[in-house]
C-alpha positions in Angstrom: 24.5 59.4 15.4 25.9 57.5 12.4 29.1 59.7 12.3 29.4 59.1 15.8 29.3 55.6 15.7 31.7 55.6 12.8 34.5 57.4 14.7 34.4 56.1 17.9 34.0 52.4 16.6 37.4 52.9 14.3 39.1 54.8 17.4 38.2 52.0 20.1 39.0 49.3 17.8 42.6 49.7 18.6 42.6 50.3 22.3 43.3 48.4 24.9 39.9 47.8 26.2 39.1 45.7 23.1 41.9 43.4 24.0 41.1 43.2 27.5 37.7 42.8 26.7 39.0 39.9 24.6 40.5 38.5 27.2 37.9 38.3 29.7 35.5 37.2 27.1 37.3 34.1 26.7 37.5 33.2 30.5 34.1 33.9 31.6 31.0 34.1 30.2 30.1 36.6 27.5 27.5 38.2 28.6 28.5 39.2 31.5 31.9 40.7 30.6 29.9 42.6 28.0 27.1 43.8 30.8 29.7 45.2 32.7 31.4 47.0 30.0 28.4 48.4 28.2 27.3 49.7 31.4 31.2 51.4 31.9 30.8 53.2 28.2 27.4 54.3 29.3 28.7 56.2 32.0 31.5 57.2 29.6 30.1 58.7 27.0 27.4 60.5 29.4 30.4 62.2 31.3 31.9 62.7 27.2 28.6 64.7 25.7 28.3 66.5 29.3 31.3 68.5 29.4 31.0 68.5 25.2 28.0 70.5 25.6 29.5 72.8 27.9 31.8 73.8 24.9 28.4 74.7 23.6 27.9 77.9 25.5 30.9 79.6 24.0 30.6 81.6 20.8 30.3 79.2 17.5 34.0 80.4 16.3 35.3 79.2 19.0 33.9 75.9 19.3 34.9 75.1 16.0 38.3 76.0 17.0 38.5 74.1 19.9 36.7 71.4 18.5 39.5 71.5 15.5 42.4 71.5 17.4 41.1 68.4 19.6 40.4 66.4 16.8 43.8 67.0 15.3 45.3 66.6 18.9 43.0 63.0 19.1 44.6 62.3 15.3 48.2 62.9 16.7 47.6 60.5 19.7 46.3 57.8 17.2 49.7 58.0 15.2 52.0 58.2 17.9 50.5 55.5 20.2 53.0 53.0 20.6 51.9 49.4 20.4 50.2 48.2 23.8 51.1 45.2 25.9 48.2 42.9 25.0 48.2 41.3 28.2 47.1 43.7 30.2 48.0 42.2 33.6 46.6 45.3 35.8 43.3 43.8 35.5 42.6 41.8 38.4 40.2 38.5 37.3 37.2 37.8 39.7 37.5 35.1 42.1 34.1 33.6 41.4 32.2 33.5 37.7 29.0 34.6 39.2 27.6 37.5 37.0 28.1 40.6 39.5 31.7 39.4 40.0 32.4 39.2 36.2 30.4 41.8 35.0 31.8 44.3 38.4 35.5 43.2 37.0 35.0 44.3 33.0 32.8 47.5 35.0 35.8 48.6 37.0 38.4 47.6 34.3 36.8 50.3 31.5 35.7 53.0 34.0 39.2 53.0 34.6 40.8 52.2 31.9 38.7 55.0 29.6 38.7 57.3 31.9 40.3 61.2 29.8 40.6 57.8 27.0 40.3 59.6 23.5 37.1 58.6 22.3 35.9 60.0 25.5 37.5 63.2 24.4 36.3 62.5 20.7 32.7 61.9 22.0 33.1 65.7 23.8 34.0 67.0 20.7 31.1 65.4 19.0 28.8 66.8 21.3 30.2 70.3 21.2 30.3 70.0 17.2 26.8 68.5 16.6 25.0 70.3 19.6 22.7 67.1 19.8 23.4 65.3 23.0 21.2 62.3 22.7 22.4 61.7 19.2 26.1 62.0 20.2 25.4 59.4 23.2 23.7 56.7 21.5 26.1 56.7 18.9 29.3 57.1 21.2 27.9 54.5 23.2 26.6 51.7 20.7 30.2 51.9 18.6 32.3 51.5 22.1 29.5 48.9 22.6 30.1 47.1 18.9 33.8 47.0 19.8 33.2 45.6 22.9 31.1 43.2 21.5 33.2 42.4 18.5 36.3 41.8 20.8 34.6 39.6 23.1 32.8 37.3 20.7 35.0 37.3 17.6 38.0 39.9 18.0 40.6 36.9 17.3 39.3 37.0 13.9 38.8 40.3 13.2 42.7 41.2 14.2 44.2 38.4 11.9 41.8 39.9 8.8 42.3 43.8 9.7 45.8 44.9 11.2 45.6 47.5 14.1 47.8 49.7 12.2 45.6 50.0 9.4 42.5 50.6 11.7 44.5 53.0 13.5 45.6 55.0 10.5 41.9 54.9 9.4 40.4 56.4 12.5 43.3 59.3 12.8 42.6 60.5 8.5 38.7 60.5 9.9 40.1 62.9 12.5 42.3 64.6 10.3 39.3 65.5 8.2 36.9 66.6 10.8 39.7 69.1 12.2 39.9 70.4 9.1 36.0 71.0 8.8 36.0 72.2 12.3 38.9 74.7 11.4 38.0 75.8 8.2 34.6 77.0 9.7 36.4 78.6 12.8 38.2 80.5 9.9 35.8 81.6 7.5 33.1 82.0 10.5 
C-alpha cells in the first residue's frame, strides 16, 4: 500500500487535475470540490486494480514483462509531457455553490479528465505486480486523494517550494526503477 501511495502521489502531483482541483478549491467551498473528486479517484482506481488483476491470470513471466514495459512506457510519458495550460478552461464551473453542484462539477471534471490517465495505468500495473487488490486501491486511492487534497487546500505553496519539473523527474526515476525490477524478473524468471 505504501509503495502505491508513493507512486501515484509523485505521478498526480504534476497533472492537471491537481491544478484544476486548485482552481475549484479556491472558488467554492473545499469540501465539496474534494467530495466530488475523491469519489472520481474511487471509481478510478477501482476500474485501475480491476483490469490490473486481469494481468494476473497470465503466466508470472509475462506479467512482469508487461508490467515492465508499462512502467517504462508511464516513465517516458512523464518526461515527454509538455507543460499543461494551467487554466484549464474545459471545465465548466457550477451555476450554484450548493454541495451536489460543486462536488457533481470536480466529479465529472476527474472521471473525465483521468480517464486511460497514467496513474490509472500505473495503479493496473500495481495491481498486476503486487497481486493484492485492496492494498493497491487504498493506496492508489488515498495518494490521488493527498494530491487532491494538497492542491485544493495548499497547492499554491507547495508549487512555489517544489517545481513540477523536479516532481515530474522524481516520479518517472521511480518508474524507471520498477521497470527494471519488473524486467529483470521477466528475464531471469
Amino acid at each position: 500500500m505504501a509503495i502505491t501511495f508513493g507512486i501515484i502521489f509523485l505521478a498526480e502531483l504534476p497533472d492537471k487535475t491537481a491544478l484544476a482541483s486548485l482552481v475549484l478549491g479556491t472558488r467554492y467551498r473545499a469540501s465539496y470540490v474534494f467530495a466530488g473528486i475523491a469519489a472520481a479517484f474511487a471509481v478510478h482506481a477501482a476500474l485501475a486494480v480491476a483490469a490490473g488483476s486481469l494481468l494476473t491470470l497470465l503466466p508470472q513471466r509475462w506479467v512482469e514483462l508487461v508490467v515492465g514495459l508499462l512502467f517504462l512506457g508511464g516513465a517516458l510519458m512523464l518526461l515527454l509531457q509538455k507543460e499543461e495550460d494551467e487554466d484549464d478552461e474545459s471545465v465548466k464551473e457550477p451555476r450554484s455553490t450548493g454541495f451536489w453542484r460543486v462536488a457533481g462539477a470536480g466529479f465529472l471534471m476527474v472521471l473525465i479528465a483521468e480517464f486511460g490517465d497514467l496513474t490509472q495505468i500505473t495503479t493496473a500495473n500495481l495491481a498486476a505486480k503486487y497481486a493484492d487488490p485492496l492494498s493497491v486501491f487504498l493506496g492508489s486511492w488515498l495518494g490521488l486523494c493527498a494530491v487532491a487534497a494538497i492542491a485544493i487546500v495548499g497547492g499554491q505553496k507547495l508549487m512555489k517550494h517544489v517545481p513540477l519539473a523536479v516532481i515530474t523527474k522524481v516520479a518517472a526515476v521511480i518508474m524507471v526503477v520498477m521497470a527494471g525490477v519488473s524486467l529483470f524478473g521477466a528475464i531471469t524468471g
